[in-house]
C-alpha positions in Angstrom: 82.2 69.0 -139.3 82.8 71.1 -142.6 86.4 72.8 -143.1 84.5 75.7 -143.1 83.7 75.1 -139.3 86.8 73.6 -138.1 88.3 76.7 -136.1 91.9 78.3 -136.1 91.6 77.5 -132.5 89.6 74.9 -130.0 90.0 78.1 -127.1 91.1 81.5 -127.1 91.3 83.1 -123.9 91.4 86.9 -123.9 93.6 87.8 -121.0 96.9 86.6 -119.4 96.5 87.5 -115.6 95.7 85.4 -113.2 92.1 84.6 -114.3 93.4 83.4 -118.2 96.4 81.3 -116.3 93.7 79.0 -114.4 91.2 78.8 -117.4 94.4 78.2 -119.0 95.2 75.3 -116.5 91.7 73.9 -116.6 91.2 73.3 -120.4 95.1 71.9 -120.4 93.7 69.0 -118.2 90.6 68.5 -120.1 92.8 68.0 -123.0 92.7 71.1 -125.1 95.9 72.0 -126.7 94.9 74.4 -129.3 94.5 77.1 -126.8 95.3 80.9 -127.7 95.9 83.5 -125.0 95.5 86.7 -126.8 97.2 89.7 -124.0 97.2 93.4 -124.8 100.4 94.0 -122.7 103.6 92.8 -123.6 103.7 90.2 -120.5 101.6 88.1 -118.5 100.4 88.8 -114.9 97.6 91.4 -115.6 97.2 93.6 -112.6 100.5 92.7 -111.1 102.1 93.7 -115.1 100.6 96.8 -115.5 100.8 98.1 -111.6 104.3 98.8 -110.9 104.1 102.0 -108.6 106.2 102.1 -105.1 104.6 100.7 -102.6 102.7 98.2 -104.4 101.7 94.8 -102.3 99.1 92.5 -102.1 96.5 93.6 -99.8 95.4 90.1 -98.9 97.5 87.7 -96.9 100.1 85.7 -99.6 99.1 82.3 -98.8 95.5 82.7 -99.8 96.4 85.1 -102.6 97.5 82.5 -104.5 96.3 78.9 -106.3 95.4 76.4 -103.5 96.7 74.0 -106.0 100.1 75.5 -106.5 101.2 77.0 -103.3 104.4 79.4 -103.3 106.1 78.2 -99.6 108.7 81.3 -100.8 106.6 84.2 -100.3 109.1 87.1 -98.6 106.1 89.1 -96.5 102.8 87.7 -95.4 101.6 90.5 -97.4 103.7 90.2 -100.6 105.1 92.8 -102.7 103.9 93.4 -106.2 106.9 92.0 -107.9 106.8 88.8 -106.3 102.9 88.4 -107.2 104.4 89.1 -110.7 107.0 86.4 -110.4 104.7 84.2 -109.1 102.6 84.5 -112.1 105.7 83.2 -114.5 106.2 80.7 -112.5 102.8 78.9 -112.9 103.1 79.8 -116.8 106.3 77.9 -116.9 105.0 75.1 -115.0 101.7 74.4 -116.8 103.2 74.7 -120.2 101.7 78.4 -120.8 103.4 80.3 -122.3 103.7 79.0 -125.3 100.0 79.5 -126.1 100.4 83.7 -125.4 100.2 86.2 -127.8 101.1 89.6 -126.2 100.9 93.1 -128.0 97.6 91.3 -129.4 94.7 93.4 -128.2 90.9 92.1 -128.7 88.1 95.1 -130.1 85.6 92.5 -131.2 83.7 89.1 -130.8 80.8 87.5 -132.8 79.3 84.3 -132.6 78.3 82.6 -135.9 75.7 80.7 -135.8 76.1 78.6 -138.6 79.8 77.6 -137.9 78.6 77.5 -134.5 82.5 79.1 -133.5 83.3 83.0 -132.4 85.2 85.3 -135.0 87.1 87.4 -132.8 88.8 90.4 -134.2 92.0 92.2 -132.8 93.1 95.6 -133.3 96.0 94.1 -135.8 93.2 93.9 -138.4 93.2 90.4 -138.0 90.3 87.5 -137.6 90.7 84.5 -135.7 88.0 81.6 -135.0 87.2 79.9 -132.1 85.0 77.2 -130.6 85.5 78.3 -127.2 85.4 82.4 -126.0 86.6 83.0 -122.8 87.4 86.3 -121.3 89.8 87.0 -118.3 89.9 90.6 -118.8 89.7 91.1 -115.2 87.5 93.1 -113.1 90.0 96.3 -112.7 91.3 96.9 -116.2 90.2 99.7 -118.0 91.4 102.8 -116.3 89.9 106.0 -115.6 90.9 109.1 -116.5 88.7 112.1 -114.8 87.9 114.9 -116.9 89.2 117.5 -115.5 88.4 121.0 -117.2 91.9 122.4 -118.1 93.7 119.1 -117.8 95.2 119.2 -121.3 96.3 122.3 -120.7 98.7 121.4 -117.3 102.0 122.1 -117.6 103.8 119.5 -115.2 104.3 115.8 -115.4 100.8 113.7 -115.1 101.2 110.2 -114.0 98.3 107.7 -114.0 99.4 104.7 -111.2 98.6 102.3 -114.5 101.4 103.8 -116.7 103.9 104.5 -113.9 107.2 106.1 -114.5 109.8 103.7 -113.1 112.4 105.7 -111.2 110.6 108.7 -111.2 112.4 110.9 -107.9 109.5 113.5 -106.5 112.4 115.0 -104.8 112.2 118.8 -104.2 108.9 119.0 -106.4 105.3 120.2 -105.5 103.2 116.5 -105.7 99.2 116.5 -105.9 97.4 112.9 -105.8 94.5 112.3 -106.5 92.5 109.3 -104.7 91.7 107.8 -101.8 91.6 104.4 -103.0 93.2 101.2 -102.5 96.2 102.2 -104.9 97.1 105.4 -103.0 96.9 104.0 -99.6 100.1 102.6 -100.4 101.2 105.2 -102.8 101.4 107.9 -100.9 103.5 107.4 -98.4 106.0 107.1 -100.8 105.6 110.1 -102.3 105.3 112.4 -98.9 109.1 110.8 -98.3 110.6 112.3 -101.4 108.2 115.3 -102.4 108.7 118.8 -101.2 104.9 119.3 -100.5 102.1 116.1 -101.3 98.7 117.3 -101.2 96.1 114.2 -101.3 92.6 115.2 -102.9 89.9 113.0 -101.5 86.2 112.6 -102.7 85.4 109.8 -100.4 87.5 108.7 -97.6 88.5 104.9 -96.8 88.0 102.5 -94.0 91.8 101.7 -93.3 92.5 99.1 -90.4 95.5 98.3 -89.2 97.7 95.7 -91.4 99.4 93.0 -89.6 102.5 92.1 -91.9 105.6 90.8 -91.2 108.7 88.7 -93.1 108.6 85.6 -93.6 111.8 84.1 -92.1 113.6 81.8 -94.8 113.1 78.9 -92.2 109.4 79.0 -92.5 109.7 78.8 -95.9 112.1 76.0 -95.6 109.0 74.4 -93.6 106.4 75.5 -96.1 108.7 73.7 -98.9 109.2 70.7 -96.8 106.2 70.3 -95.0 103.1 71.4 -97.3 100.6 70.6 -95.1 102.0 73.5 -92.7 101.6 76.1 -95.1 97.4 74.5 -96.4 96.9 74.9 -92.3 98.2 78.9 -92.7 96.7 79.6 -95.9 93.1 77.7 -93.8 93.7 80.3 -91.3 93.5 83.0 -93.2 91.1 82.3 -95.5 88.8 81.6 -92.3 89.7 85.1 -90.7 88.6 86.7 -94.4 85.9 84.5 -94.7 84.7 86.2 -91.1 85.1 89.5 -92.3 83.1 89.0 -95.8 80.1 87.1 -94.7 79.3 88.3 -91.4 80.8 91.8 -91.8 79.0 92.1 -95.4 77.1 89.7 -96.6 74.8 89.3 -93.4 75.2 92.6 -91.9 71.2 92.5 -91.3 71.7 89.1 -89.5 75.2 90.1 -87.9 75.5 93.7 -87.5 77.7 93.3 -84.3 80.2 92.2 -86.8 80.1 95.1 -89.2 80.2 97.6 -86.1 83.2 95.5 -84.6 85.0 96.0 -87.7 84.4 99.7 -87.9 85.2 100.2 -84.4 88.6 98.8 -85.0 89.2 101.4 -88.1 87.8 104.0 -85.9 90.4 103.4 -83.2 93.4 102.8 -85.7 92.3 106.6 -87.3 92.3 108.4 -84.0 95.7 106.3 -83.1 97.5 107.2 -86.2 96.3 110.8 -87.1 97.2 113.6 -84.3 95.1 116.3 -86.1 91.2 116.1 -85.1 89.8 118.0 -88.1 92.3 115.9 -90.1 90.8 112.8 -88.7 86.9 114.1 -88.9 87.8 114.4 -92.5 89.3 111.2 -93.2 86.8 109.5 -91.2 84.0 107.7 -93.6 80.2 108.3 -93.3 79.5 105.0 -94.3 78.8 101.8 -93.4 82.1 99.6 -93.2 81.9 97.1 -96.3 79.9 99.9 -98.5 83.4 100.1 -100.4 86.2 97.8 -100.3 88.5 98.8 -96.9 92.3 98.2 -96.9 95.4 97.6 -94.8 97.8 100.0 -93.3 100.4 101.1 -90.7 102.2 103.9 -93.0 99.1 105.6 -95.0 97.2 107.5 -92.0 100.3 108.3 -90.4 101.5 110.8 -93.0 99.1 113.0 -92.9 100.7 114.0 -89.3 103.8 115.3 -91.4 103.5 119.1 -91.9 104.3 118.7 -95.4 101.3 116.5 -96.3 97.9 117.9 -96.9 94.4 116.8 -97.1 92.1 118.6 -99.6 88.6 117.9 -99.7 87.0 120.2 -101.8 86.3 119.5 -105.3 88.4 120.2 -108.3 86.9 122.8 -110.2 89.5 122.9 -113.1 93.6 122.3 -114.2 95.8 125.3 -115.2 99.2 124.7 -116.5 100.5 125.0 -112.8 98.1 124.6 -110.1 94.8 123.2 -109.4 92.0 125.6 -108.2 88.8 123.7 -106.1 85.6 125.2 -106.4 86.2 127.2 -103.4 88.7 128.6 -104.7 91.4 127.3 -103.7 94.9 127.1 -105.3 97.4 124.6 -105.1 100.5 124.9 -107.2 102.0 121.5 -108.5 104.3 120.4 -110.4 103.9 116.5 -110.8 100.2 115.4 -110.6 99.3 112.1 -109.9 96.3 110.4 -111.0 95.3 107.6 -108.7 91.8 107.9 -110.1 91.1 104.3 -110.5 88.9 102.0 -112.9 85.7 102.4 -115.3 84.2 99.3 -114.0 80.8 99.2 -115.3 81.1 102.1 -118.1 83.8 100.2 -120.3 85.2 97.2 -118.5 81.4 95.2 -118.9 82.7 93.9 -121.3 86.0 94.9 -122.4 85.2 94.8 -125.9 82.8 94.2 -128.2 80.5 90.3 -128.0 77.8 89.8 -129.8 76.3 86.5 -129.5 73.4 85.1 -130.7 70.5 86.5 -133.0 72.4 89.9 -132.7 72.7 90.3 -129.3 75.0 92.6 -128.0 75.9 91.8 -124.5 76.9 95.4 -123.4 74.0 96.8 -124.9 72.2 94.2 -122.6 73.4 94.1 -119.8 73.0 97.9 -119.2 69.2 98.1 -121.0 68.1 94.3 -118.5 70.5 94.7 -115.5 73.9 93.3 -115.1 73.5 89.3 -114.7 75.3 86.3 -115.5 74.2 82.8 -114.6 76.7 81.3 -111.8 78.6 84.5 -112.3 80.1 83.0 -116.1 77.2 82.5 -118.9 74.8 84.0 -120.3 71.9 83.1 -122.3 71.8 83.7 -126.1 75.6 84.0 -126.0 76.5 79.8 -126.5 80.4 79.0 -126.1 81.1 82.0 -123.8 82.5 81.7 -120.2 83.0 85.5 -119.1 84.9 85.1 -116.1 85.0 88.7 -114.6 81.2 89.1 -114.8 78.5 90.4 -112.9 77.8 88.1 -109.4 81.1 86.4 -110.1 83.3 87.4 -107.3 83.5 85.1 -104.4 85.1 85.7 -101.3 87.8 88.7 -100.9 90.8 86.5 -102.5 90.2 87.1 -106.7 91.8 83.6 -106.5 88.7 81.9 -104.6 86.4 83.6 -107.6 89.1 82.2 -110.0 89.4 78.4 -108.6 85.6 78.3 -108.5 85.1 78.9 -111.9 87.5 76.8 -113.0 85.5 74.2 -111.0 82.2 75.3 -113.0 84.0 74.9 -116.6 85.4 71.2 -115.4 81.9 70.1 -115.0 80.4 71.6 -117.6 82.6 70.2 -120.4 82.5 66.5 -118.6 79.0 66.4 -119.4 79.7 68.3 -122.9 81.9 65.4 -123.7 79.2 62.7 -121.8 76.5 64.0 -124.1 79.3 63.9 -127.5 77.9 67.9 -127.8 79.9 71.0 -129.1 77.9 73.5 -127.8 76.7 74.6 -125.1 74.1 77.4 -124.1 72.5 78.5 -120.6 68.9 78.9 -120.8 67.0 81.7 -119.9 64.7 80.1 -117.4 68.3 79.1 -115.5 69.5 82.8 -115.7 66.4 84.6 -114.4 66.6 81.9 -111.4 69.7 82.6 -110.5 69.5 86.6 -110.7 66.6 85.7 -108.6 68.0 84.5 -105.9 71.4 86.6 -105.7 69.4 89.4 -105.7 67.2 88.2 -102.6 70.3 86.8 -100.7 72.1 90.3 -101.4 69.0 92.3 -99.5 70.8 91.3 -96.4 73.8 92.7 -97.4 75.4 95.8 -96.1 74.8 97.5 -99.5 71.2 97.4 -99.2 70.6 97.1 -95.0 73.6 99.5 -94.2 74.2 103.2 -95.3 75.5 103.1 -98.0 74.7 106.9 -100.1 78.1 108.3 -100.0 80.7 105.2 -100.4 80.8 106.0 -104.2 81.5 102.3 -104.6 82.6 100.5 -107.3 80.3 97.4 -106.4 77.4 99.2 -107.4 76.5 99.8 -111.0 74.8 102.9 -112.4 71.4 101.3 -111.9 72.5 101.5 -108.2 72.7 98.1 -108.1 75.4 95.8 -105.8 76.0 93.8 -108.7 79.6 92.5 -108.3 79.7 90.2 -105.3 78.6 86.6 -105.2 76.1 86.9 -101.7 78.0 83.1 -100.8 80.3 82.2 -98.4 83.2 80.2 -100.2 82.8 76.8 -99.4 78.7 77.7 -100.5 80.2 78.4 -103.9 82.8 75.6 -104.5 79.7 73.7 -103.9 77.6 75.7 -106.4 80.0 75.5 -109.1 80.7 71.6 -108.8 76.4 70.9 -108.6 74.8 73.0 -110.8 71.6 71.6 -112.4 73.4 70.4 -115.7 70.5 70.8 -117.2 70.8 74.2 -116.6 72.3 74.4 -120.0 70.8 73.3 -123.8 73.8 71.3 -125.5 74.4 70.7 -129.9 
């Protein structure tokens, strides 16, 4: 190896959420040391760093929310608030070394693979250059937020607040509130806001299947039993990974095979809504038309309930445009508001596929093709012509409805693919074509049983499906199928150098 080739860095690692902590973890133990994790915020955590809005939780249970392989027996809540997922995520940085290897403020525009060095240059928004062997990006799946462009919204008078850049502290007290959303995010926003604001008026495009959230605290001697005695909280944490597992593969996955399961799941949303909302066109409205598992449902006990308060108000109708104090739908409605909140959610596939500029080998540019030959990515982490790159929020990546299965499996993939980089005394490594195409093959054919294309699925305006129409996020695998995947591929799925 020339000087010219030997890198400023074996790995950089864009992203310090969750996903850049276990690819993190996993190169540690191979033995990499010279590891940059380059993070655009000014602290690690990702989701739980940016999202600090009241009310935010964890809307999967805490004990499989979390590394298998460093279990937290101090959760306070089965379903644990935002701030403790955020203190959770220090705490694996401290104990695996991490932090150390983090650059924060450091934000990543561009990527390019040079073939001749075989190494990335990747380029931050400093004006700087850095090289790398090894590109990974932990991005994350929900990271570029989405704006709506509402005529007139420049021109609004009042306080705007996007859930992503929350105003700590802010008291809706005596003020006219407008949120807009039905998503995850404002199923527990807004019952904050309808106990403070004067009036909260909740503009939906596309209702949400809401079932009832069983959450409790976690009395401190449980935890004292989860400290003591490990094996008491692997047998909770098999639980509920078993109960989700239920719910993703027979729900979703094989809703052609099991629809019983789908419609038992629906059912139970169904009977939540009518217990929780006293209003009947109220509850018609909030009531989805399609199929359970067309767009990711969610937990609660508070959410429906406030829209029985006479203060709270569903709107329905479309935003036509934003003057300095109101709202007017295309009705012609008016709504006068003083604080508007956005809870408007992500540009999955428009910005966030990739998050920045990669261009890998020959000149290809992998946003350019993903969106001109469909969103693919062999085992959900390489692609062919782009050697040295493990994207770890790609398309047919996410396993499972705990991020942290998707994470742990991948880290799984990476383990065996650099045992046998090292077996074969290679540098490089590059999935072939032929091994891409067969595993788009077969997602695609395993995903045909899948609610998204057997159920009804027109008006979920989902963020699993791309613009092509496509369900192109979820891995169609039950977990354990996965774990197995990762640690079996072919090996010769890949060319090595």
């Amino acid at each position: 190896m020339t000087e010219t080739a030997r890198p400023d860095h074996d790995v950089v690692i864009v992203g310090a959420g969750f996903g850049g902590l276990g690819a993190a973890i996993e190169f540690k133990s191979l033995g990499f040391e010279n590891i940059a994790i380059l993070e655009r915020e000014q602290d690690l955590g990702g989701t739980w760093h940016v999202n600090h809005y009241p009310g935010l939780a964890v809307d999967i249970a805490s004990v499989t929310y979390s590394y298998s392989f460093e279990p937290n027996p101090y959760w306070s809540r089965l379903f644990a608030p935002g701030v403790e997922l955020k203190r959770y995520a220090h705490h694996v940085a401290d104990s695996y070394d991490l932090k150390r290897h983090m650059q924060f403020d450091t934000t990543v525009t561009r990527a390019e693979w040079d073939e001749r060095e075989r190494l990335w240059r990747v380029a931050t928004a400093d004006g700087a250059t850095r090289t790398c062997r090894y590109l990974v990006t932990a991005t994350g799946f929900l990271s570029q937020p989405h704006t709506p462009d509402f005529p007139g919204l420049d021109t609004f008078g009042g306080k705007i607040i996007h859930t992503t850049a929350w105003e700590d502290g802010h008291d809706f007290t005596g003020e006219r509130a407008v949120i807009v959303g039905t998503g995850a995010t404002a199923v527990q926003l807004i019952p904050e806001i309808a106990r403070q604001a004067e009036t909260l008026t909740v503009f939906q495009r596309t209702p949400i299947w809401v079932v009832p959230k069983v959450d409790f605290g976690i009395p401190a001697p449980v935890q004292k039993i989860f400290a003591r005695v490990p094996i008491t909280q692997r047998l909770a944490r098999m639980v509920n990974t078993a109960a989700l597992e239920a719910l993703m593969v027979f729900g979703v996955l094989h809703f052609k095979q099991a629809r019983i399961g789908n419609r038992g799941a629906e059912l139970l949303a169904r009977a939540h809504l009518r217990a929780q909302v006293r209003d009947r066109s109220t509850r018609a409205a909030l009531t989805p038309t399609y199929d359970f598992g067309c767009k990711r449902p969610t937990f609660s006990n508070s959410y429906l309930r406030a829209f029985n308060d006479p203060h709270v108000s569903l709107q329905t109708s479309s935003i036509d445009r934003v003057e300095p104090g109101a709202i007017i739908t295309t009705d012609g409605d008016r709504t006068e508001v003083d604080v508007l909140v956005l809870a408007t959610g992500f540009d999955l596939w428009g910005t966030n596929f990739p998050a920045f500029d990669i261009v890998g080998r020959d000149g290809r540019d992998l946003g350019t093709w993903w969106r001109e030959n469909r969103f693919q990515a062999y085992e959900g982490i390489a692609m062919p012509s782009f050697p040295n790159l493990l994207s770890l929020n790609s398309p047919y990546s996410y396993s499972g409805l705990s991020y942290f299965t998707t994470i742990e499996g991948q880290m799984t993939h990476i383990r065996r693919l650099f045992g046998e980089l090292r077996q074969r005394q290679a540098t490089t490594f590059e999935v072939t074509e032929e091994a891409n195409a067969e595993f788009l093959a077969r997602v695609t054919e395993k995903l045909q049983s899948s609610v998204f294309y057997n159920g009804d699925c027109s008006s979920a305006r989902s963020y699993y499906f791309n613009q092509h129409g496509e369900a192109a996020l979820l891995r169609p695998s039950s977990t354990l199928s996965t774990r197995r995947e990762m640690d079996g591929f072919p090996l010769d799925d890949y060319r090595y150098r």
